[in-house]
C-alpha positions as CSV (number, residue, x, y, z in Angstrom):
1,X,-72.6,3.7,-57.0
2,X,-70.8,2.3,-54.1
3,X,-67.9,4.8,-54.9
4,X,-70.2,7.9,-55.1
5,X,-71.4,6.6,-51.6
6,X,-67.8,6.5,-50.1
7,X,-67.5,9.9,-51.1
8,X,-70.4,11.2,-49.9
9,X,-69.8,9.9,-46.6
10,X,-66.2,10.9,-46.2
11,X,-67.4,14.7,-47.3
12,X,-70.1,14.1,-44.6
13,X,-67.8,12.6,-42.1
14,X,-65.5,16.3,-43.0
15,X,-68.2,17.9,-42.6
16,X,-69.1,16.8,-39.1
17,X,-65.6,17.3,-38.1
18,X,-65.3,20.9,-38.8
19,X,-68.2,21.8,-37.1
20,X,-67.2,19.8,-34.2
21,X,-64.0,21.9,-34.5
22,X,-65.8,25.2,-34.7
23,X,-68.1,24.6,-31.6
24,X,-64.9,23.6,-29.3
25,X,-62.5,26.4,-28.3
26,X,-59.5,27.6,-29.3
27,X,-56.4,25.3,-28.4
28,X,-54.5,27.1,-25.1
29,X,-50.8,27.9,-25.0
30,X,-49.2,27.3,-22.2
31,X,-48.0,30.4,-20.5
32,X,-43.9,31.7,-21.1
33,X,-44.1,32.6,-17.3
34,X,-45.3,30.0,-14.4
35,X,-46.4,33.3,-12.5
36,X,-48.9,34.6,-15.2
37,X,-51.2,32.2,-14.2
38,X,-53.8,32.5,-11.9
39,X,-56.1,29.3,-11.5
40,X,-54.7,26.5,-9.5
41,X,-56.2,23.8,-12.0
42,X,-54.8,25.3,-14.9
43,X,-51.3,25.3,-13.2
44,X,-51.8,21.5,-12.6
45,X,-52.7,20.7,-15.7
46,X,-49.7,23.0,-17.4
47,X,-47.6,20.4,-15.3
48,X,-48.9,17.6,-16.2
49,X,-48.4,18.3,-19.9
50,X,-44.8,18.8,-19.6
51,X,-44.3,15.9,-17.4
52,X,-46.1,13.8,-20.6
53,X,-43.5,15.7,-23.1
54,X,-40.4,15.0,-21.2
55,X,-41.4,11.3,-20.9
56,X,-42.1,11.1,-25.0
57,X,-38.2,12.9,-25.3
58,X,-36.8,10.4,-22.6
59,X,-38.2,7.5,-24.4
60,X,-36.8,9.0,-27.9
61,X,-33.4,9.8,-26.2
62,X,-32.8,6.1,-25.7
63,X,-32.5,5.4,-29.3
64,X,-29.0,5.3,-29.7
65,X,-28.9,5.9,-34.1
66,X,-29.9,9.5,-33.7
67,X,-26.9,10.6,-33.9
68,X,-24.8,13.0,-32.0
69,X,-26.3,16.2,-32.4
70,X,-29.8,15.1,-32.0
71,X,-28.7,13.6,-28.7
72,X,-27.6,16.5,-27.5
73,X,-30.2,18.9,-28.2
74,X,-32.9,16.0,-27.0
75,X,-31.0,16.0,-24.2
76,X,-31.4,20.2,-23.3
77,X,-34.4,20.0,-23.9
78,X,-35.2,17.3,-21.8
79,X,-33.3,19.4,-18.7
80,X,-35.3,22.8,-20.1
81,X,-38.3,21.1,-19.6
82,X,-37.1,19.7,-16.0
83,X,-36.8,23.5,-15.3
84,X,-39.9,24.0,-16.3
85,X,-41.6,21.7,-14.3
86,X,-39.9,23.0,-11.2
87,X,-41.4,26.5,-11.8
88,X,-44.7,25.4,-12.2
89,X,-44.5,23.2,-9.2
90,X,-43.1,26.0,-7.1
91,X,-46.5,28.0,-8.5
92,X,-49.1,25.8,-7.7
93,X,-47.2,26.2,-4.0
94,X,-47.6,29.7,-4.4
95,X,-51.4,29.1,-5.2
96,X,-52.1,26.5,-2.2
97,X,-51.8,23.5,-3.7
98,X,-49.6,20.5,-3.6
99,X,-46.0,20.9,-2.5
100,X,-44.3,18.1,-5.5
101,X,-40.9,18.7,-4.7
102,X,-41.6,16.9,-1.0
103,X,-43.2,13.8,-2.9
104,X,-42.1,13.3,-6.2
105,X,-39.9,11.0,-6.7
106,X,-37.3,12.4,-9.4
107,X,-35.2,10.0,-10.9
108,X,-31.4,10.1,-9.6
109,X,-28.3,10.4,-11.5
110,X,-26.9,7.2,-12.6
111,X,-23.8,5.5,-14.5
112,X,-24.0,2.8,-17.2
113,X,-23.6,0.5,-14.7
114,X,-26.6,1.7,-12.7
115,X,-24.9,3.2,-10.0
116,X,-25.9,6.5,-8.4
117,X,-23.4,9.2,-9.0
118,X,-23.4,12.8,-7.8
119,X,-22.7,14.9,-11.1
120,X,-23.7,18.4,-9.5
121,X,-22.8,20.6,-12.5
122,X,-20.2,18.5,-15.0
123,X,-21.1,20.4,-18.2
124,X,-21.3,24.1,-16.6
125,X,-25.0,24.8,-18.0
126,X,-26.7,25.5,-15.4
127,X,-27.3,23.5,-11.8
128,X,-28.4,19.9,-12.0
129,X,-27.9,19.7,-15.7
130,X,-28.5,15.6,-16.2
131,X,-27.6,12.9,-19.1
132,X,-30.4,10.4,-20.0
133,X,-29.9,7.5,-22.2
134,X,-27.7,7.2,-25.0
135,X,-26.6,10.8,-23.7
136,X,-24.4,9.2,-21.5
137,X,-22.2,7.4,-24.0
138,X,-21.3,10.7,-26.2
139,X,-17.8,11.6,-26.1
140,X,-16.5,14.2,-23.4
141,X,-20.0,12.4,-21.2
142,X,-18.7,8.8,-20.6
143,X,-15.6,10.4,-18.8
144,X,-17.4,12.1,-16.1
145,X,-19.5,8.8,-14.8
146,X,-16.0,7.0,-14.9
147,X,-15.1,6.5,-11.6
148,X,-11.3,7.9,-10.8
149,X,-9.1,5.1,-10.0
150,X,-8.6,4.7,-5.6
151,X,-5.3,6.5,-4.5
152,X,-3.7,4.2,-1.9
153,X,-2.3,6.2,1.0
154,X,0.7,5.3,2.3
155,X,0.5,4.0,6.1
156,X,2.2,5.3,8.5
157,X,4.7,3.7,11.1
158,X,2.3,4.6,14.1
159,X,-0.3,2.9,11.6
160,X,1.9,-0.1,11.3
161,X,2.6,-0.7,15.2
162,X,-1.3,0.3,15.8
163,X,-2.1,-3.2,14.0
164,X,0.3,-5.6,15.8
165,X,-1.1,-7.7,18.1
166,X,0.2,-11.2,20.0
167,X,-0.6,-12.8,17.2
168,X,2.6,-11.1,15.1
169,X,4.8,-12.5,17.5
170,X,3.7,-16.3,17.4
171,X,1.3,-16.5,20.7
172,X,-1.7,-17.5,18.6
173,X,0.1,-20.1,16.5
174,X,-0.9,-22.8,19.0
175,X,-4.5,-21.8,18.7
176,X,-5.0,-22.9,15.0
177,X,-5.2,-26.5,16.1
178,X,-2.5,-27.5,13.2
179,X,1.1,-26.7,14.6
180,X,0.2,-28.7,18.5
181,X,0.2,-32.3,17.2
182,X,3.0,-31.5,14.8
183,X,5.0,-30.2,17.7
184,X,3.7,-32.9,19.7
185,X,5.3,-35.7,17.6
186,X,8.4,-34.0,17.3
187,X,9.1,-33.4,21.0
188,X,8.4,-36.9,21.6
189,X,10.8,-38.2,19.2
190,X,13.3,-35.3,20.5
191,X,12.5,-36.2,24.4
192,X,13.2,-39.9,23.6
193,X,16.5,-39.5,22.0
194,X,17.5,-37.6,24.5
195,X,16.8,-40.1,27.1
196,X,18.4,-42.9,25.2
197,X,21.5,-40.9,24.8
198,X,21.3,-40.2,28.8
199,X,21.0,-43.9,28.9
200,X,24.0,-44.9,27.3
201,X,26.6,-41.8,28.5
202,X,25.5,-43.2,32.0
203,X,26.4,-47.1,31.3
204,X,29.2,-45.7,29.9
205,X,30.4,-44.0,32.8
206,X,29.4,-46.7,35.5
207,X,31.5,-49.3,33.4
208,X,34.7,-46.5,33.3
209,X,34.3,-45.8,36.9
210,X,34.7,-49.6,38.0
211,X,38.1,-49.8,36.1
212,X,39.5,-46.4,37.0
213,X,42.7,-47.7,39.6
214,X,44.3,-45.0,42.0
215,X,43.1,-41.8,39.7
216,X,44.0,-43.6,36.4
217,X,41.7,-44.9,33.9
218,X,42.4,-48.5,32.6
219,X,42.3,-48.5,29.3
220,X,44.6,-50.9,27.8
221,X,42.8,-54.0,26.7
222,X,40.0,-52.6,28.4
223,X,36.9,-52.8,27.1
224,X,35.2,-49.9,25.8
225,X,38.0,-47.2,25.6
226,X,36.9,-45.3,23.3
227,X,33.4,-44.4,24.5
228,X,35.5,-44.1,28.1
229,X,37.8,-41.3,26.8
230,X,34.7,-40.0,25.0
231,X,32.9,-39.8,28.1
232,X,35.3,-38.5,30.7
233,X,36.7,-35.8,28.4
234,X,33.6,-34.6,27.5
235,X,33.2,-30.6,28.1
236,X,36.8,-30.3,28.8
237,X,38.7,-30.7,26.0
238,X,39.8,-26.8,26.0
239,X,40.4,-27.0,29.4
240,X,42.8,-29.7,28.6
241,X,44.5,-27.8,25.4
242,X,45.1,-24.9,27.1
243,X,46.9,-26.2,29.7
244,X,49.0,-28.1,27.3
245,X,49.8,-24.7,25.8
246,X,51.3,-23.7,29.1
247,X,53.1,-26.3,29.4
248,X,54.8,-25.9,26.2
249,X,55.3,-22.7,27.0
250,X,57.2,-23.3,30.7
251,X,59.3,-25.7,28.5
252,X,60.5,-23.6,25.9
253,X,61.4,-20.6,28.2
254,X,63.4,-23.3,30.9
255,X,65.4,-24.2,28.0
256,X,66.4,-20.8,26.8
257,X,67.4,-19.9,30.3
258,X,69.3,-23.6,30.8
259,X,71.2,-22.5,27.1
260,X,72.1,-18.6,28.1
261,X,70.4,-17.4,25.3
262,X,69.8,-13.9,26.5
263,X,69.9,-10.8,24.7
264,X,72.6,-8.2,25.2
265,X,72.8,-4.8,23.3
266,X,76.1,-4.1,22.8
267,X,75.2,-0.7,21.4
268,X,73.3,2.2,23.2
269,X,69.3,1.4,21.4
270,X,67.3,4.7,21.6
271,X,64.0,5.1,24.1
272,X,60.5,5.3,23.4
273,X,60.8,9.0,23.2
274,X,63.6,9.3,20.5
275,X,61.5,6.9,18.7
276,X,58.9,8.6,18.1
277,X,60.5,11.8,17.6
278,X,62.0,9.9,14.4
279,X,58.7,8.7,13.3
280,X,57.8,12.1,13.4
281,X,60.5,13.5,11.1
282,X,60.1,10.5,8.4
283,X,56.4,11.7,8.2
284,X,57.2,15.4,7.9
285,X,59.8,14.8,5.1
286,X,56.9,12.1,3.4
287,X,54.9,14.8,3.2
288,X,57.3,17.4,2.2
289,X,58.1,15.4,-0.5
290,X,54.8,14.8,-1.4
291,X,53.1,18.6,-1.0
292,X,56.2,20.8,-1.3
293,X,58.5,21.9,-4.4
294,X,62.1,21.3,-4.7
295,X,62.6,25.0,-4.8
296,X,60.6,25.4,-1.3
297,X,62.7,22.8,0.1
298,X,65.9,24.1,-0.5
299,X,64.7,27.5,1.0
300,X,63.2,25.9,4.1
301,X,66.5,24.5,4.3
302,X,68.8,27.9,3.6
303,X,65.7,29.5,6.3
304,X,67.1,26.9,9.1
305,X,70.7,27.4,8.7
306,X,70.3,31.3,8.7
307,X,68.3,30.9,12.2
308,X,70.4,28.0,13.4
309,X,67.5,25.5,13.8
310,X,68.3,22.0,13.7
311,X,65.5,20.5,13.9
């Protein structure tokens, strides 16, 4: 009984439907053409059913499992219907309504990191063509969101000198607070050495004056001779050598003289001029020898004799 019931009420409930069905009108289809139509509301409502179709094929494009050739046709028709869209919007301009294109707030082209990206035309299907979700991953599409790798140019040498300032040279060293106590303690270690050495060459000297006697210094027995001679020879020493050099010198030459060791040529010795005529005949022959036949040189030689040149 119930069962006869049920289907009673589900031929009822039919029944009900297709009348309902038969009062309403027939379904629309949206026009090929944005500039067929005529009514403003139709035009916005036209839009707003293909803004609700390309939001149910964005959030079907993200599912990465598709596969490859679903992608890509999801992904046309996703940009076919952006097309769309802008005709209809630039229609209900046409008709006095809205301007969208002013408003709207499309969503830009990014990369998988998120990053916005100007991709005017990378496929070559039209203007604006755009890759949403797992779109971007397909292979020949992750390529043109990579970013090309930063060519560093070269500077030039007016580059270079542009940047150098006082600092290259040092002046700012003393500015950094580190290098002043450093230098500090070492110039006052430095200063007082100094001073203790000036100290001591001065002793020194006082004590050498008092035992210097009619010019001489007093050194035998004396006390402190070595730091003496160091002192009072200091700064002079090649003063001192060279002047024993002379002196060697004078010496040697007096006792050549004093022996009558002097050179006579007891053979006529040729002059500068001779000399260097011969020089020049050893280096023609050299390179006669070296550049020339046998067979030339003899009849260089018969030429010579034939024109009575001798040299």
């Amino acid at each position: 009984m119930a069962r006869n019931e049920e289907k009673a009420q589900s031929m009822l409930n039919r029944f009900i439907t297709m009348k309902q069905e038969e009062k309403r009108k027939p379904r629309e289809r949206r026009p090929y053409l944005a500039s067929e139509c005529r009514d403003l509301a139709d035009a916005e409502r036209w839009r707003s059913e293909i803004l609700r179709e390309i939001g149910a094929k964005v959030a079907e494009i993200q599912n990465e499992g598709l596969g490859e050739h679903r992608l890509r046709d999801l992904n046309d028709e996703i940009n076919k219907l952006l097309r769309e869209r802008g005709h209809w919007e630039r229609r209900i301009v046409e008709l006095g309504g809205r301007d969208y294109s002013r408003s709207s707030n499309a969503p830009l082209m990014t990369d998988l990191d998120g990053n916005i990206v100007a991709v005017p035309n990378p496929s070559g299907r039209g203007p604006g063509y755009r890759y949403f979700g797992a779109a971007r991953k397909l292979p020949g599409v992750r390529e043109l969101f990579d970013k090309p790798p930063e060519v560093r140019k070269r500077r030039t040498r007016y580059e270079i000198h542009k940047r150098i300032n006082a600092g290259y040279y040092g002046y700012y060293d003393d500015e950094d607070g580190v290098l002043e106590p450093l230098e500090a303690t070492a110039e006052k270690r430095m200063r007082k050495e100094v001073v203790e050495e000036w100290h001591r060459v001065e002793q020194v000297r006082r004590e050498a004056m008092k035992g210097v006697v009619s010019g001489e210094v007093v050194t035998a027995g004396g006390r402190g001779g070595e730091a003496v001679k160091e002192v009072l020879f200091e700064g002079v020493e090649e003063e001192v050598e060279e002047e024993k050099k002379r002196e060697e010198e004078m010496k040697e030459r007096e006792k050549v003289k004093e022996a009558g060791m002097e050179f006579i040529a007891h053979v006529p010795l040729p002059d500068e001029k001779e000399i260097a005529r011969m020089v020049l005949e050893s280096k023609k022959k050299e390179l006669l020898s070296k550049y020339a036949s046998d067979t030339l040189q003899v009849e260089q030689e018969e030429a010579k004799e034939m024109l009575n040149v001798r040299r």
